[in-house]
N, C-alpha and C positions, 0 to 999 in steps of 0.2 A: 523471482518470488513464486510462479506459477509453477517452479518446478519444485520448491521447495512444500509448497502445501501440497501438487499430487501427491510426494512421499512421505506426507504426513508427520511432516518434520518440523513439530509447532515450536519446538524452545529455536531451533534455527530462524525462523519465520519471527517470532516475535522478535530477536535482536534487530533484524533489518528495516520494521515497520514503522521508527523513524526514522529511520534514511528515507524510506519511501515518504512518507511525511515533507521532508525539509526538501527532497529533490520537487517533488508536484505544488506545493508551495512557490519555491523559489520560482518555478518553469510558472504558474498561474500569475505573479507578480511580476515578472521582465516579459510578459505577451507570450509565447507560445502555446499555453494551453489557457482556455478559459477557466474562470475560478470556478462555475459549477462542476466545469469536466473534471477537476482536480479532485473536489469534492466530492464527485462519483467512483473515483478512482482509489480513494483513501479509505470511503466507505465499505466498498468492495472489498479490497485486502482483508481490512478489518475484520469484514463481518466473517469472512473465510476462515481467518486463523481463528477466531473464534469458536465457529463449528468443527476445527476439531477434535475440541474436546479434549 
C-alpha cells in the first residue's frame, strides 16, 4: 500500500483499501493487533489516499 500511494496511484490504492479494511479487522478480532492499533492503521491509509487528490 505504501508503495502504491508513493506513486500516486490512487484508483490502485482505493481498490485494495478494503482488503486493508477486512485484513486489520480480522487480525484486531482473533488477538494479534489491538482494535485501536487497527483503527490507527485504517485511518492512516485512509486519510493518505485521500490526500491524493
Amino acid at each position: 500500500m505504501d508503495k502504491l500511494i508513493e506513486e500516486e496511484n490512487k484508483g490502485k490504492a482505493e481498490e485494495l483499501l478494503p482488503e486493508l479494511m477486512r485484513v486489520t479487522d480480522r487480525a484486531a478480532s482473533k488477538g494479534p493487533l489491538h482494535e485501536n492499533k487497527a483503527g490507527r492503521i485504517k485511518s492512516k491509509y485512509a486519510r493518505r489516499i485521500d490526500e491524493l487528490g
